[in-house]
MARTI-139643 format. One record per residue (C-alpha): residue in three letters; x, y, z. Coordinates in steps of 0.2 Angstrom, whole numbers. Each point is the difference from the previous one (the first is absolute). Layout:
N
  fiba     xx     yy     zz
   ALA      X      Y      Z
...
//
This chain:
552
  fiba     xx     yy     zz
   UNK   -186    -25   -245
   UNK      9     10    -14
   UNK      9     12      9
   UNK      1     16    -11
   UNK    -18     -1     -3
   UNK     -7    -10     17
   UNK     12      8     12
   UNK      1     16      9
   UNK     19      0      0
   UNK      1     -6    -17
   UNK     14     -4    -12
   UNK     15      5     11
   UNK      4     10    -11
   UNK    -13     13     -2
   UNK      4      4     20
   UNK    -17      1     -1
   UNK    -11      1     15
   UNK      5     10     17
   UNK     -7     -5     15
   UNK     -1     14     13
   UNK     -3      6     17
   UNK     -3     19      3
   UNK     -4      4     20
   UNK     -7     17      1
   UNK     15     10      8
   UNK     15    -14     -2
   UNK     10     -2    -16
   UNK     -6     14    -10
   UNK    -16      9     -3
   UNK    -15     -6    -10
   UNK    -11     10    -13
   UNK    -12    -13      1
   UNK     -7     -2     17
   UNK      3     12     14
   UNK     -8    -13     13
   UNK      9     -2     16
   UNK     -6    -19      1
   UNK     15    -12     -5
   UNK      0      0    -20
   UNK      8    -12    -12
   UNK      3      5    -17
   UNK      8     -8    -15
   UNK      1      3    -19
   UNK     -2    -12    -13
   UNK      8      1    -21
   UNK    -16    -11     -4
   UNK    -19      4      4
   UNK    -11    -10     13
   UNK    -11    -10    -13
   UNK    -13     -6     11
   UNK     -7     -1     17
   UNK    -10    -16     -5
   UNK      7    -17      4
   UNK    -10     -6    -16
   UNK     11     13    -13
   UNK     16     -3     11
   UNK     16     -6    -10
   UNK     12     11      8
   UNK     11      5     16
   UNK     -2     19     -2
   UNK    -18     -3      3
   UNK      4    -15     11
   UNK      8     13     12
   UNK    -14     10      7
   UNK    -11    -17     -5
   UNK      7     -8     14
   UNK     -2     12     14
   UNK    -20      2     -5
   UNK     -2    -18      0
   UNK      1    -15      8
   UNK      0    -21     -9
   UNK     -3    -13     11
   UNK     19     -4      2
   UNK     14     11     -2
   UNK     21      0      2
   UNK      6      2     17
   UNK      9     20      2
   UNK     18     -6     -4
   UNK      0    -15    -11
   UNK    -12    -12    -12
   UNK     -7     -9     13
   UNK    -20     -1     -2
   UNK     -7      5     16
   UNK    -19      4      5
   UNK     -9     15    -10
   UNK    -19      1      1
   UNK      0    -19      7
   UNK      8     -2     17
   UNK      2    -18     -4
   UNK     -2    -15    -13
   UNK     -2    -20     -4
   UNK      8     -7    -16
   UNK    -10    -17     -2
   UNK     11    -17     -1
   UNK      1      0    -21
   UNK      6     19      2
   UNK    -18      5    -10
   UNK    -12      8     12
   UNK      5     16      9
   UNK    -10      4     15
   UNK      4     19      5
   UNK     -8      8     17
   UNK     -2     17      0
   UNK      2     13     14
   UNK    -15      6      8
   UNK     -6     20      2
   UNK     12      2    -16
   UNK     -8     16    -12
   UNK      4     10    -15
   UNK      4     17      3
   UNK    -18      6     -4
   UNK     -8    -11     14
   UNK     -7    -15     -9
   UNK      5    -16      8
   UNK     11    -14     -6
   UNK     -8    -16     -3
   UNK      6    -16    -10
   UNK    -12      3    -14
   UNK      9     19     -5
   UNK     16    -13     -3
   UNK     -9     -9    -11
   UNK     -5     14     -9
   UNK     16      6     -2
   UNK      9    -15     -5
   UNK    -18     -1    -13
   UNK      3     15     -7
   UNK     18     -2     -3
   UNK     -3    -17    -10
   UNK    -14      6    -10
   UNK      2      0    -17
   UNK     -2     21     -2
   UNK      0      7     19
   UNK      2     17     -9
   UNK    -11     -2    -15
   UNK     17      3     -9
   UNK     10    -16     -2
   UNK      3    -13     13
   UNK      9      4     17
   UNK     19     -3     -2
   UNK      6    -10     13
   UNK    -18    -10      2
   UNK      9    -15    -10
   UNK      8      0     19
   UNK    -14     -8      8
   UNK     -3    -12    -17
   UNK      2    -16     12
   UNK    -17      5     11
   UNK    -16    -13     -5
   UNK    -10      7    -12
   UNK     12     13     -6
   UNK      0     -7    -18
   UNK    -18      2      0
   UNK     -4     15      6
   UNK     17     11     -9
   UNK     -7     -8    -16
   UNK    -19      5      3
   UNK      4     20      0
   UNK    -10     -1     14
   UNK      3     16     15
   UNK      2     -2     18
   UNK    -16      8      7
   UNK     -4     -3     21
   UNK    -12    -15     -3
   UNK      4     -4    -19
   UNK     10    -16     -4
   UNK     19     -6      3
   UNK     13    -10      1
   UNK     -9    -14      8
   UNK     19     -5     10
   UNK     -6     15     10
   UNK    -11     -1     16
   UNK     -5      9     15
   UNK      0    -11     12
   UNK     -6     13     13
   UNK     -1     19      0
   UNK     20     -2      6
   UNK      7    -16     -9
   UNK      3     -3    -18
   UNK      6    -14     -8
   UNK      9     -4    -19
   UNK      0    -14     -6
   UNK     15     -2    -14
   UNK     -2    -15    -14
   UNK     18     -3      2
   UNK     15      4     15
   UNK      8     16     -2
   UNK     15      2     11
   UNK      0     19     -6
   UNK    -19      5      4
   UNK      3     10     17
   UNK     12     11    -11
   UNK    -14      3    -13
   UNK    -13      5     13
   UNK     13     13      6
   UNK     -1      9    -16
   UNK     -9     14     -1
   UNK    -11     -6    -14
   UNK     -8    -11     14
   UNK     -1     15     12
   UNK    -18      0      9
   UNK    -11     13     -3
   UNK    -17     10      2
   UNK    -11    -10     -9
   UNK    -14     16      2
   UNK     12     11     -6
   UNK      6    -11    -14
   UNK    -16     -1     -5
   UNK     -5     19      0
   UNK     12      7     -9
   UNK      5    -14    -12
   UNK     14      4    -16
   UNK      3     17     13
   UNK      2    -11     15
   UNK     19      6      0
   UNK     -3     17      4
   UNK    -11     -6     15
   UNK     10    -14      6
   UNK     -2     -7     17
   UNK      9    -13     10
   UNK      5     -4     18
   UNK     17      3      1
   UNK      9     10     10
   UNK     -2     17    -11
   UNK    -15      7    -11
   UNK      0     12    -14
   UNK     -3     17      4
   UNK      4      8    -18
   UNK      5     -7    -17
   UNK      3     14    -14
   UNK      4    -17    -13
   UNK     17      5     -8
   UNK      6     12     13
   UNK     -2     -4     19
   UNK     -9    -12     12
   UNK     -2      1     16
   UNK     -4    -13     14
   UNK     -4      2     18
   UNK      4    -10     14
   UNK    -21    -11      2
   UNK     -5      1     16
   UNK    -10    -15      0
   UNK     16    -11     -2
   UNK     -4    -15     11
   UNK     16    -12      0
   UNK     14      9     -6
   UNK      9     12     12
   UNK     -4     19      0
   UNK     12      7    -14
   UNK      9     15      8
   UNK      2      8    -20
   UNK    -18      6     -1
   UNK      0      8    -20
   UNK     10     -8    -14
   UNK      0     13    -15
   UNK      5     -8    -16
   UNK      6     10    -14
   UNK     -2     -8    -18
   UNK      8      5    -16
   UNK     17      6     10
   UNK     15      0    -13
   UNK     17     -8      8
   UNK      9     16      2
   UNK    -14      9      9
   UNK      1    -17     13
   UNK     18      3      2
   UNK     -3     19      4
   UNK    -14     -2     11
   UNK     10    -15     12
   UNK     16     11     -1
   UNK    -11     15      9
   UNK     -9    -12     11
   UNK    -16      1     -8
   UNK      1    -18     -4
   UNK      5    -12     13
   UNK      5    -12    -12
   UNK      4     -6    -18
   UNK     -5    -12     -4
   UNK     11    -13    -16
   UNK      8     -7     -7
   UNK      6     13     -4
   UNK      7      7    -18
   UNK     16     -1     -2
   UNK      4     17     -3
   UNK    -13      5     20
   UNK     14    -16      6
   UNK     17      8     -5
   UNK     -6     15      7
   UNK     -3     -7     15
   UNK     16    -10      1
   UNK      8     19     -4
   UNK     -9      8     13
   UNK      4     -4     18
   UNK    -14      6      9
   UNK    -12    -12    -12
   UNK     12    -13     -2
   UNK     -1     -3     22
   UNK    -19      0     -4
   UNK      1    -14    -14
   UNK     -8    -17      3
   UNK      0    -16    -10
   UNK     -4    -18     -2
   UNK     -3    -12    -10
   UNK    -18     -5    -11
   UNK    -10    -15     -7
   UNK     -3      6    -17
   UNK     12     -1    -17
   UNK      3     10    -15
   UNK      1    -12    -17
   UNK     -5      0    -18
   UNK    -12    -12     -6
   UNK      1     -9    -16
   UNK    -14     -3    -14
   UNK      1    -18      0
   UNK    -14     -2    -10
   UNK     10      4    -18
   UNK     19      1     -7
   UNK     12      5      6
   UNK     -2     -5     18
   UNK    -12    -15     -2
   UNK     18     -5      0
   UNK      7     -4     16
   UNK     17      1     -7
   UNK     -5     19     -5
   UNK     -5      1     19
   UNK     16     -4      5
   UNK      8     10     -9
   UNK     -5     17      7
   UNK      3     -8     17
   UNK     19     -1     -5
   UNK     -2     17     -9
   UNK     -3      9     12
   UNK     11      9     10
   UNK    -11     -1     18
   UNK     15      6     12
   UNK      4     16    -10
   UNK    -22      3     -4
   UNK     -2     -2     21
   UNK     15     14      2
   UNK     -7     11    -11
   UNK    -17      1      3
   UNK     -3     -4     16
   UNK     19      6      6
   UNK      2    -17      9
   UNK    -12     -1     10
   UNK     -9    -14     -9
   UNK      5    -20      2
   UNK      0    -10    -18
   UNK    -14    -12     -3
   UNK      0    -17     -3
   UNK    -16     -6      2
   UNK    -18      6     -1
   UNK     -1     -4     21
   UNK      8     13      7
   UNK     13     -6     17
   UNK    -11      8     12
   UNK    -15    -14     -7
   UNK     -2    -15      8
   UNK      6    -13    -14
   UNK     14     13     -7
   UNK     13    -14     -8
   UNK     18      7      8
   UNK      8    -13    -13
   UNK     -5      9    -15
   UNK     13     13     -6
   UNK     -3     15    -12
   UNK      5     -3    -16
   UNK     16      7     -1
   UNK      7     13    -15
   UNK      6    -10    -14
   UNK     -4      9    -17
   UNK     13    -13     -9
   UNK    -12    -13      6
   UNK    -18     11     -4
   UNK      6     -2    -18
   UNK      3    -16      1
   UNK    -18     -3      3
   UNK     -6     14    -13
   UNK      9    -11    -14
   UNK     -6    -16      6
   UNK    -18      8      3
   UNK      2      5    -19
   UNK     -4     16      0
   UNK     -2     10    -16
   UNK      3     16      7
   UNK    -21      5      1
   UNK     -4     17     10
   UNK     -2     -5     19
   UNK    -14     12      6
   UNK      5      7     20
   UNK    -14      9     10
   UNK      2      8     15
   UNK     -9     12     10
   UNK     10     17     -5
   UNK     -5     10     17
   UNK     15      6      7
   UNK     17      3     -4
   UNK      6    -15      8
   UNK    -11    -13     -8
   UNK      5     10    -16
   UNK     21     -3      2
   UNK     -6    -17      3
   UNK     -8     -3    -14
   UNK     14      6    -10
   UNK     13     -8     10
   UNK     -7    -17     -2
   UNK     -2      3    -20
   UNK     17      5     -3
   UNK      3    -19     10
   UNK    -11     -8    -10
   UNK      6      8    -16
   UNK     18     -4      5
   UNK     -2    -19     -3
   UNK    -11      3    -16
   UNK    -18      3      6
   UNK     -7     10    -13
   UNK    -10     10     15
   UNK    -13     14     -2
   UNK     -6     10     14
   UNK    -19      6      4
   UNK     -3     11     13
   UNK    -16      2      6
   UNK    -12      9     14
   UNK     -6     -7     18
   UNK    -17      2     -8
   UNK      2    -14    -14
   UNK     13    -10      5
   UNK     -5    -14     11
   UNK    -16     -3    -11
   UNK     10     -1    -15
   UNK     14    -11      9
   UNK    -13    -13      6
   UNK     -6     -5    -17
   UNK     13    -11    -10
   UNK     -9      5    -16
   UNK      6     18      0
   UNK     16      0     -7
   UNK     15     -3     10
   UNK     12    -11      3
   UNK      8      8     17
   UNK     -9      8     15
   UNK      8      9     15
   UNK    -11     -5     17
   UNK      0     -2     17
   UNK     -8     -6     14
   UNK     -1      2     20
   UNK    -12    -11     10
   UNK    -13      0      4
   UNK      3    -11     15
   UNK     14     -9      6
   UNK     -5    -17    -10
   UNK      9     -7    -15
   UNK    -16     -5     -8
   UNK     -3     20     -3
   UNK     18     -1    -11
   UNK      0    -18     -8
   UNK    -19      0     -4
   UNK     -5     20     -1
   UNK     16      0    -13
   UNK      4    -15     -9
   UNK    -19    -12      2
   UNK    -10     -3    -13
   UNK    -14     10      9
   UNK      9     15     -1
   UNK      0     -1    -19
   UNK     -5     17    -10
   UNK      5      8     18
   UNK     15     -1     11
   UNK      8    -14    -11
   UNK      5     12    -10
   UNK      6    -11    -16
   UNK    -10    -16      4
   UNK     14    -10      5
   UNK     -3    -18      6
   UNK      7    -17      5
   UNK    -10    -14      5
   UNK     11     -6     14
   UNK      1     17      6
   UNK    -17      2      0
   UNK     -3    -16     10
   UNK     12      4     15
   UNK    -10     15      3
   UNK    -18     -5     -3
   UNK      6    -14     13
   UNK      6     13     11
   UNK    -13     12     -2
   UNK    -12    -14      6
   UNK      9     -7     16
   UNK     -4      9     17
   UNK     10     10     11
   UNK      4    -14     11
   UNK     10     -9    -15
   UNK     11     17     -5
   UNK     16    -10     -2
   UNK     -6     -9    -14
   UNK     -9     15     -5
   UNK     19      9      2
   UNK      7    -14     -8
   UNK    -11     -2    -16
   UNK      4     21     -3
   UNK     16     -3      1
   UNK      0    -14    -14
   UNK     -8      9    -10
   UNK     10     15      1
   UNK     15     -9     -7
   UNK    -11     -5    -15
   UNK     -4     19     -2
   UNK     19      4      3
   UNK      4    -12    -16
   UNK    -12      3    -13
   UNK      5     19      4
   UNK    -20      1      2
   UNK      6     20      4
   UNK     15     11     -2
   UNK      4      2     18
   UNK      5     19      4
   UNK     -2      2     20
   UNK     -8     -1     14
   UNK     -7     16     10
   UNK      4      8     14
   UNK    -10     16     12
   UNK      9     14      8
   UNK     -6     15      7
   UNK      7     16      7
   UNK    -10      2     20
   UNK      2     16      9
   UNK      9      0     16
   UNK    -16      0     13
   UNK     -9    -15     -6
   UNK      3    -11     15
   UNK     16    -14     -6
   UNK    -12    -16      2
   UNK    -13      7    -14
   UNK     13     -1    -13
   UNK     -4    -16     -3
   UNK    -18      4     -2
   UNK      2     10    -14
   UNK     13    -13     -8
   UNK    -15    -14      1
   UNK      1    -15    -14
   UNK    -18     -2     -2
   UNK     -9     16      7
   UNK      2     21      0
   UNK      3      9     13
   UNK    -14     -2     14
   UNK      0     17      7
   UNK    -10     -5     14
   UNK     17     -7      7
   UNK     10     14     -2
   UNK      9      8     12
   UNK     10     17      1
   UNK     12      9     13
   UNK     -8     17     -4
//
């Protein structure tokens, strides 16, 4: 997913979400809540978009998301492995196609109504239909794209309705079993049915409310929504008809939207907040590195996702591999990473980034060599044509950037103009080729743990007029990972292997200007318990307040 846009920490550099715990009478006061019960609060730069797993696109929404609902498989507490969710257990057939899942019994949403096999295939229905919402088709329903019958019933703009048609991959073999059936193996399929656009929910409630279904939403997971003023707070409550999870002791998360960075810092410095959440800005960072008593509270590690700038293959100048090239020797990547994110980030050399299964440890960035990056410029023969640069002008940071990487360009005879534009028309006008461009800053943090999320989301031919932001292609490219993409978890060492070729054809044709790879840190107040850290430093999921622990 793109992280400015998709995720709730966003673009590093924005410092742009604050996760939070505020316990009535420990760590500061709170004007919102003067409950006694155990209350976790957090503040966010970005607002919660939705509550409905069929407008989901984001993590800032994904946060709350995931403590309202459950999927039928979901990542263990501490790492990306898939564990049970809704289904205690599962069968994968021989050919890796058909998925048997057995739910737990006595499961209910929070308002009572039972869980049965067929809400799930409402749910995963109403994803996948061509226009759940009335309003477009659901974002991430492409997900589920493998599932029989998919193609038929996404292009008949047909709606999921309790007895209307589906997928016909989806069956209810009992009140309690459910099986899909995919038309290929997909060793990555557990991870999308822990996404939260396959999040089960209450088909009655679904159906009630429709297009406002958001404002009602209801789910089985460990919290429900007790209050959302959209655009300035939600608050949860612990669900008391939780049936598999343990009892969380935090029993209200309060959510504060809309919070500008400074206000987080305040609000963690007096306590209010329990933690803030990055990366961080560079400017919240060096204050913390200058501050001892936030620089002992200071957390960090690294993340699976990149910062790069795509390139407009589909006309001059950068048709042109050699153009390509270029800017990768151009580009001054050590001083950029010092700069902007003060260090903290690791140079790219490949769209996988290391902590992906498949990451190619041979491949080395391409080093600072401007004498060479002319080279290329003359042989490319270029006549000195303006070279359009749009990026996503939301901060300070992503604005020196800008600016730093023009002056690089420039340096070697780029004629380089810049465009800044707003969060609001950005990606849609970066996903179309047509609009003219010829250089795009982006990024990108998984969605899961996979490299088919990277190699295909970002550089198939599927993901043309979206994630492939300038349409670049290469035919042996493209066969390693539609071979991959189709082999079964049981063969993820040619799976691992065919990434990793076709990583090295990426890294050669300059498919990208490499920039970085991301990293997540946080500042965590003193009396959240040691082990939780961890939690909150997740590399698929949020924090899961119902695990957290404090010494007050």
């Amino acid at each position: 997913m793109r992280r400015n846009v998709l995720q709730r920490w966003s673009v590093g550099f924005a410092g742009v979400a604050v996760a939070a715990l505020a316990l009535a009478g420990c760590g500061g006061s709170t004007t919102t809540s003067s409950s006694s019960v155990p209350t976790v609060r957090y503040g966010d730069q970005l607002n919660i978009t939705t509550l409905d797993p069929a407008a989901w696109s984001d993590v800032t929404s994904m946060q709350p998301m995931q403590e309202i609902y459950d999927t039928l498989v979901e990542y263990a507490k501490d790492s990306a492995t898939i564990v049970p969710g809704l289904a205690y257990h599962w069968t994968v057939s021989s050919n890796g196609t058909v998925y048997t899942f057995y739910l737990r019994k006595g499961v209910k949403f929070s308002n009572g109504d039972p869980v049965t096999a067929q809400d799930v295939i409402y749910s995963l229905n109403r994803v996948t239909s061509a226009s759940p919402l009335g309003a477009g088709p659901a974002p991430y329903g492409f997900a589920y794209s493998d599932i029989v019958g998919y193609n038929h019933w996404n292009g008949s703009k047909q709606q999921a309705t309790p007895n209307g048609a589906g997928m016909t991959g989806l069956k209810a073999l009992s009140n309690n079993v459910v099986q899909i059936t995919l038309h290929t193996p997909q060793a990555y399929f557990l991870n999308e049915l822990a996404l939260m656009s396959a999040a089960v929910l209450d088909p009655a409630i679904a159906q009630k409310y429709g297009k406002n279904y958001e404002l009602h939403a209801i789910g089985t997971g460990p919290y429900k929504v007790q209050n959302w003023n959209k655009g300035h707070q939600l608050v949860l409550v612990a669900n008391a008809l939780n049936a598999f999870r343990q009892k969380p002791s935090i029993q209200k998360i309060i959510i504060d939207e809309a919070v500008p960075t400074n206000l987080e810092l305040l609000r963690f410095q007096q306590g209010e907040y329990d933690f803030m959440w990055g990366p961080l800005d560079s400017a919240t960072y060096a204050k913390t590195l200058a501050t001892p008593s936030l620089k002992k509270l200071y957390h960090s590690v690294p993340e699976n996702g990149l910062v790069y700038l795509a390139f407009n293959t589909t006309k001059p100048p950068f048709n042109n591999v050699d153009m390509r090239l270029a800017v990768n020797y151009a580009l001054n990547k050590q001083l950029i990473v010092k700069d902007i994110t003060n260090g903290r980030a690791q140079i790219a050399s490949q769209p996988l980034p290391p902590g992906i299964p498949g990451y190619n440890s041979s491949i080395q960035p391409f080093p600072y060599n401007p004498t060479l990056a002319k080279q290329y410029i003359q042989q490319a023969h270029y006549n000195g044509a303006p070279i359009t640069f749009i990026y996503l002008a939301d901060n300070t940071d992503h604005i020196r950037m800008a600016d730093m990487i023009q002056q690089q360009l420039q340096a070697v005879g780029l004629n380089v103009t810049l465009k800044p534009m707003n969060s609001g028309s950005y990606w849609s006008y970066e996903d179309s080729p047509s609009n003219p461009f010829n250089i795009a800053w982006t990024d990108w943090f998984q969605d899961y743990p996979d490299g088919q999320d990277f190699l295909e989301n970002l550089l198939g031919t599927e993901a043309f007029n979206a994630t492939n932001v300038g349409e670049w292609t290469n035919p042996t490219f493209q066969h390693l990972i539609d071979t991959a993409d189709a082999l079964p978890s049981s063969q993820d060492a040619t799976r691992y292997a065919d990434f990793s070729q076709a990583e090295t054809i990426a890294h050669n044709q300059a498919a990208w200007a490499y920039l970085y790879y991301y990293w997540n840190d946080a500042l965590v107040q003193p009396w959240i318990h040691p082990s939780d850290i961890n939690l909150y430093l997740h590399p698929v999921k949020t924090p899961q307040f119902e695990y957290m622990t404090t010494s007050h």
